[in-house]
C-alpha positions in Angstrom: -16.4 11.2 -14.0 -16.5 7.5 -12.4 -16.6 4.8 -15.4 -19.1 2.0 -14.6 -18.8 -1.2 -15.9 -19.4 -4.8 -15.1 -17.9 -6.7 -13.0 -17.4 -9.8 -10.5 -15.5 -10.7 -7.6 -14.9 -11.8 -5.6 -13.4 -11.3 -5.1 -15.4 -12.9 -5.7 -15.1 -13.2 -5.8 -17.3 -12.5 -1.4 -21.9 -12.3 4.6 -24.5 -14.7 4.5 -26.9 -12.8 2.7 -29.2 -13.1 5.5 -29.8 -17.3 4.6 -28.6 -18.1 8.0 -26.5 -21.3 6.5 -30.1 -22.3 4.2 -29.3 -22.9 0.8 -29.5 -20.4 -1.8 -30.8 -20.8 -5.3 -28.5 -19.5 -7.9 -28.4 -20.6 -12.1 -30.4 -23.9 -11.2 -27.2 -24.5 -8.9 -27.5 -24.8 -5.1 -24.9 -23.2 -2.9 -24.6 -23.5 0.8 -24.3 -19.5 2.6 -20.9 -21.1 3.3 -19.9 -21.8 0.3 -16.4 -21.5 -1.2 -16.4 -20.0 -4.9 -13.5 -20.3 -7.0 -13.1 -18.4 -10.7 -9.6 -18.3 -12.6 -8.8 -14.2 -13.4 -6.3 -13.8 -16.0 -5.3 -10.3 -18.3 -7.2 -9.5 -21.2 -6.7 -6.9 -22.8 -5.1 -4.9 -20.1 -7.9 -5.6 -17.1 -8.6 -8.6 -15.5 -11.5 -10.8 -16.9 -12.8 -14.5 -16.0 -14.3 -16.7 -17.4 -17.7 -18.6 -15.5 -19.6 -20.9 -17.7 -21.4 -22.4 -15.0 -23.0 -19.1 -14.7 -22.6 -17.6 -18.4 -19.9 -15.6 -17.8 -17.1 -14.8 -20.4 -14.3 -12.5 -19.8 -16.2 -10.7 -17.5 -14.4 -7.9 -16.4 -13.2 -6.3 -13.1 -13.3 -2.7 -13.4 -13.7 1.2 -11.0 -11.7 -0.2 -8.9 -11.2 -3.7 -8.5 -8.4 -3.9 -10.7 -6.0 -2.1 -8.8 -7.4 -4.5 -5.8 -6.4 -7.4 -8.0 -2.7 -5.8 -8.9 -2.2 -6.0 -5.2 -4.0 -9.3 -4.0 -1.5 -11.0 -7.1 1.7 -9.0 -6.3 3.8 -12.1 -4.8 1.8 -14.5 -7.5 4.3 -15.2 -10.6 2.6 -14.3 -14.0 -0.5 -13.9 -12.3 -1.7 -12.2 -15.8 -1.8 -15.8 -17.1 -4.3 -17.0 -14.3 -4.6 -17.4 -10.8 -7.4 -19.1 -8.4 -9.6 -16.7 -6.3 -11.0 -17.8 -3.9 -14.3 -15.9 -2.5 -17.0 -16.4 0.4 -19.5 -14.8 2.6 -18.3 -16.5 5.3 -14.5 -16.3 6.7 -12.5 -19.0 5.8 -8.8 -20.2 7.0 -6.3 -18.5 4.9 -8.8 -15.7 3.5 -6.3 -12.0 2.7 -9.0 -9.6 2.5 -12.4 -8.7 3.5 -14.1 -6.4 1.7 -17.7 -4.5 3.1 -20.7 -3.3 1.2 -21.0 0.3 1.2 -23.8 1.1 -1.5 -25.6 0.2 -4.1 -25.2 2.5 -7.7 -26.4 1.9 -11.4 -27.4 -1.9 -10.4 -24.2 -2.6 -9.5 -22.2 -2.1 -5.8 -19.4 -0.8 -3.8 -17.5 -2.6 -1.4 -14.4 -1.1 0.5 -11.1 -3.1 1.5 -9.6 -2.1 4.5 -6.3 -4.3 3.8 -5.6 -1.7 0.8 -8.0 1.3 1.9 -9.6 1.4 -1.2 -13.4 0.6 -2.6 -14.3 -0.8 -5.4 -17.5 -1.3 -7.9 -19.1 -5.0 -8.7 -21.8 -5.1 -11.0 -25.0 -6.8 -11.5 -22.6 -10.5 -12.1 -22.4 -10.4 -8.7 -26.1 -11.8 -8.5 -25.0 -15.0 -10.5 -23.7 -16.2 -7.1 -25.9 -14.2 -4.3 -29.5 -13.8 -4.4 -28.5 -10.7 -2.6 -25.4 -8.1 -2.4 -23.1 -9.2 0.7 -22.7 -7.7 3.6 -19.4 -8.8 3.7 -17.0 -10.9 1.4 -13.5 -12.9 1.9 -10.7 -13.0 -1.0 -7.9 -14.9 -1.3 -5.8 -15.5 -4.7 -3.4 -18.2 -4.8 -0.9 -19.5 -8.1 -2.8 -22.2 -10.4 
């Protein structure tokens, strides 16, 4: 049985959401469709968490999944675990590692598959602190602090 918990990313931290480059509204915050988002990941507790106050997010977690996504993004990133920067878009961006499409909606949350590790992965309803609507598509890229 599939375990369904909250999560963000990207991942994701990551299409234009159908705004055609208009601003959208998000947390009394406006953000360009072509927007760069940046949240610090680290390891709590054996799963990766971050930490968005801008937004009212505390170690939110990355789970069904996204984890394992995260393991590999990080692999050549010295104690990752600590903290890293992800970087995450709706709009390609020079540099991006991943791109990650929206396969379905389930439980509120939604599924994206990565083609760079073959694998999907679930984001839940956080996801809406950044897009008024689930992505199409999404970029990733992680890089050391």
């Amino acid at each position: 049985m599939k375990k369904y918990f909250c999560l963000m990313f990207l991942v994701s931290l990551l299409c234009s959401c159908g705004t055609n480059g208009q601003d959208i509204s998000t947390s009394n915050t406006k953000v360009s469709a072509n927007s760069i988002f940046v949240i610090s990941p680290y390891k709590y507790q054996g799963t990766w968490v971050f930490d968005d106050p801008r937004v009212g997010l505390v170690q939110e977690p990355f789970v069904a999944g996204i984890p394992e996504m995260m393991d590999r993004l990080v692999k050549d990133i010295p104690n990752a675990d600590k903290g890293f920067r992800l970087l995450f878009s709706v709009s390609p961006f020079p540099g991006y590692t991943i791109e990650l499409f929206w396969k379905r909606e389930e439980r509120g949350g939604n599924w994206y598959f990565c083609k760079e590790y073959d694998s999907e992965g679930w984001l839940c309803p956080a996801l809406f602190k950044y897009f008024d609507k689930a992505p199409k598509k999404m970029y990733a890229k992680a890089e050391k602090k």
